[in-house]
N, C-alpha and C positions, 0 to 999 in steps of 0.2 A: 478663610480659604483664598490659595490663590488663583487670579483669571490672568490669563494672556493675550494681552490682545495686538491684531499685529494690522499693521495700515494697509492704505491701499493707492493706487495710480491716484499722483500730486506729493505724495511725500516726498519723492526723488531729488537729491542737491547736488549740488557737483564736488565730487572726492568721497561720495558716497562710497562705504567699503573701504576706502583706502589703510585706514587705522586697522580694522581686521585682519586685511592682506599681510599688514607690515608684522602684525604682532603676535600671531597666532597660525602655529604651522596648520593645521586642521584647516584654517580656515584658507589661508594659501591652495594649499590641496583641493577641496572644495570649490572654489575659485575659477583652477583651472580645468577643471574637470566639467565642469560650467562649459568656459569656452570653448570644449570638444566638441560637449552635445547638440550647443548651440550652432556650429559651425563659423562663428567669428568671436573676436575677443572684445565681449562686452567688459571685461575690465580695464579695456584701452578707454571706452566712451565714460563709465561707472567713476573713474580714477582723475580721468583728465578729458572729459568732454565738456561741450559748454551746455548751458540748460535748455538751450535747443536740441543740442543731440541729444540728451536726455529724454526731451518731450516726444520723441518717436515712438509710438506706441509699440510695436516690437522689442525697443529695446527699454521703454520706462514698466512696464510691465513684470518681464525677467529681472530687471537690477532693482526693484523694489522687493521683489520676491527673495529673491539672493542676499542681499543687507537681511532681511528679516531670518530669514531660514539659518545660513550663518554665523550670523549672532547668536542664533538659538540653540547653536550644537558648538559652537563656543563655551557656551556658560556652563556645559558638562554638567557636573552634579549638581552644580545650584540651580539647576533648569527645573523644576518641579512644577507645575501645571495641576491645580486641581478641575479647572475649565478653561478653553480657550474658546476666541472668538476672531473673525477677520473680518475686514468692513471692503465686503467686493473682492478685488483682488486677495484681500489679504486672507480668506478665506482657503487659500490653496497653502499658505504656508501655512497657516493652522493648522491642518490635515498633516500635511507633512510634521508639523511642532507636536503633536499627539499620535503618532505613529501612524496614522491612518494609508497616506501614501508616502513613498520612500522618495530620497531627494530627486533623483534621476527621472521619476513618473512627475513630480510636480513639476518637476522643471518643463519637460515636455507639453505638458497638459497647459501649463504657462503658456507659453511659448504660442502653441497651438490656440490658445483664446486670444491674446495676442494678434494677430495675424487675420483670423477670422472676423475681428470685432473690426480689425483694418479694413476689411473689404466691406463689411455690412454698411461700414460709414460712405463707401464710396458709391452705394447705391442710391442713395436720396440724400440732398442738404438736411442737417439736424445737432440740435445741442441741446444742451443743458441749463439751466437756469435757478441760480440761488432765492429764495424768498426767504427772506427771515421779519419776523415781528409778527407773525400770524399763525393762527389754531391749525393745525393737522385738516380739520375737517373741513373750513372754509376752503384750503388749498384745493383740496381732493374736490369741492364741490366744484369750483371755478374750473379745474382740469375737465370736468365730465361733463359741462355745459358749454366748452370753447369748441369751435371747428377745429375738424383736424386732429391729428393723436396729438394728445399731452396728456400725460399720466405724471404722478405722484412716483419719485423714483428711491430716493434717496432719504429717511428719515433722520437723521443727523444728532438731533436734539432738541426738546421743545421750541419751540418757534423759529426754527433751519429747517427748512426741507426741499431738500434740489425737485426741478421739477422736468421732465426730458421727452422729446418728443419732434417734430417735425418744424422746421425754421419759423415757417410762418404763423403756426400755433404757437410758439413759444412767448415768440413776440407779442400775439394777443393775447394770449394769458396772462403776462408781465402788467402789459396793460391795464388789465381787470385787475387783477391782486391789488396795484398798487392805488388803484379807485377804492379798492375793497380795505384798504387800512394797511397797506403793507409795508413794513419800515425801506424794504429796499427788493427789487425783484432783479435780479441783475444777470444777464446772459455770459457763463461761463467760456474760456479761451478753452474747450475740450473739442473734441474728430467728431465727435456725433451723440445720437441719443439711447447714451447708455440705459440697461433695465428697464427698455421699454419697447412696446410689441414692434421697431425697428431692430430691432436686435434678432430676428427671428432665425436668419438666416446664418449668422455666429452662432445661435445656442442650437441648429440642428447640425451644425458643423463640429462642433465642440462635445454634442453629444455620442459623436460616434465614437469619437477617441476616448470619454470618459466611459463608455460600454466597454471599450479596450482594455481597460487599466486594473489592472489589481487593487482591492480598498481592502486594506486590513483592517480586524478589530481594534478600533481605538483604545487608547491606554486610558483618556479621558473624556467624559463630553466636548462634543465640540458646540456650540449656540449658531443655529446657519442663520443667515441673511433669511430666508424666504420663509422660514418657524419662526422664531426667533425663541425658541425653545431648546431642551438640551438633547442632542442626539448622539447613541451610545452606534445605534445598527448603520452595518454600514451600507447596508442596499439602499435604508432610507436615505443616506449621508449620498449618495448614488445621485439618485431621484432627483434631492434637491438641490445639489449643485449642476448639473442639468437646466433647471429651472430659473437656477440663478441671475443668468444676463436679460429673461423678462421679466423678473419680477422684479417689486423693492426692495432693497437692504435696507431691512427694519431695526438699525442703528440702537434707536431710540428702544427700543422694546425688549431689543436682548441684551443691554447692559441693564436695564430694571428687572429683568429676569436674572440674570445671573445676582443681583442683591440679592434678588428677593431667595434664591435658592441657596444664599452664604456668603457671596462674596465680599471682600474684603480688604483685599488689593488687587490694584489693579495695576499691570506689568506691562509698558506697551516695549515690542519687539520690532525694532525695524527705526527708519530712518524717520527722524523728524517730531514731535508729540502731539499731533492737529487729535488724536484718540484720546490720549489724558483731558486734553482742554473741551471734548465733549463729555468725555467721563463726567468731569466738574459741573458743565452746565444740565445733564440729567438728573446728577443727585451732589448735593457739593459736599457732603460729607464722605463721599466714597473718597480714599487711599490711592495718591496713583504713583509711576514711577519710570524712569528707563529702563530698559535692560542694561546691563553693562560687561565686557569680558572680563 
């Protein structure tokens, strides 16, 4: 069976898009139809910006989105999806990759989480924090005995698991981890502390406009962040993208679900393969690959 699985904010390079733009009328069209809705031309930044202008949450958001979605309706008939999946971000092109929402609602809905995750960061200093070489559970314990929110954010792959939460907790948890055995705890270059109850104020912002939005029935499961199970309904599909920016992307759980329910390759859609190379380290026998037009 095939799964699809499409990245998320950090994939981003510069001339992102560009081979799309040049070579595929669909995706030209698409493109600029992008920079309508958007009201500026993220294919000016997407084509020829530097990886700073890229790293603007506003615009690293939409042009990861746009690389993946576009490619995706590039590939025309050889696009066949038996399950998809997005890691964070990549979860709205997903949606959009399985008909759930149409280009023009993702893109907004983007856009709109975008913008909103901008401001939540501007209310309290906060980040992000890589730990790898340590059990799931050690992390999770260390995060619920540290002052201060730090929560377990990002499940990545056995022994990766970002952890997000308020500056000063971050740092003391780093601290503990790495007393606790930790090959490296390292504080990430990110705006703030995503999928964690800092976000509170993006995911009730975000939920108005996803209240807004038309969700069609999906052609395929899609695997969300916050189940990590397969979901066909779309009110639940609703719910838990909603949910999304507090809770974990359980990475690690819905790619060992989608095995364990057939999978068999795995197809990452969008710019970059940091999803392949966690495929490999969840299970290394799984199949992975690009997309390509």
């Amino acid at each position: 069976m095939n799964a699809y699985i499409f990245p998320g904010q950090g994939a981003q390079f510069t001339g992102m898009g560009l081979d799309l733009y040049e070579n595929a009328p669909l995706a030209q069209e698409l493109f600029e139809k992008a920079n309508a809705i958007l009201g500026f031309n993220i294919t000016d930044t997407m084509f020829e910006g530097s990886a700073d202008d890229l790293k603007e949450t506003k615009v690293t958001q939409p042009a990861v989105f746009l690389h993946s979605v576009i490619l995706a309706k590039t590939m025309g008939d050889r696009f066949k999806p038996d399950m998809v999946a997005g890691h964070s971000l990549g979860e709205f092109s997903a949606l959009v990759a399985n008909g759930t929402l149409t280009f023009e609602d993702g893109l907004q809905l983007v856009s709109q989480r975008a913008l909103a995750m901008q401001k939540a960061c501007e209310i309290e200093p906060s980040t992000m924090a890589a730990v790898l070489g340590l059990d799931d559970h050690i992390v999770e314990d260390v995060c619920a005995k540290t002052e201060g929110i730090v929560v377990a954010a990002n499940y990545n792959c056995p022994g990766q698991l970002v952890i997000s939460g308020e500056l000063e907790a971050i740092n003391r948890a780093c601290e503990t981890l790495k007393a606790a055995g930790a090959r490296r705890a390292l504080v990430l270059p990110v705006g703030g502390a995503f999928h964690s109850p800092l976000m509170e104020p993006a995911r009730e912002e975000l939920a108005a406009a996803i209240e807004n939005t038309t969700f069609s029935k999906p052609q395929c499961p899609i695997y969300q962040n916050v189940t990590a199970s397969a979901i066909m309904n779309e009110v639940a599909i609703k719910i838990n993208l909603i949910s999304q920016l507090t809770a974990p992307v359980r990475w690690t759980q819905s790619v060992q679900q989608m095995i364990t329910d057939g999978a068999t390759l795995f197809t990452e859609v969008g710019p970059g393969k940091v999803l392949q190379g966690l495929v490999k380290k969840i299970n290394r026998d799984a199949q992975t690959e690009s997309a390509t037009i």
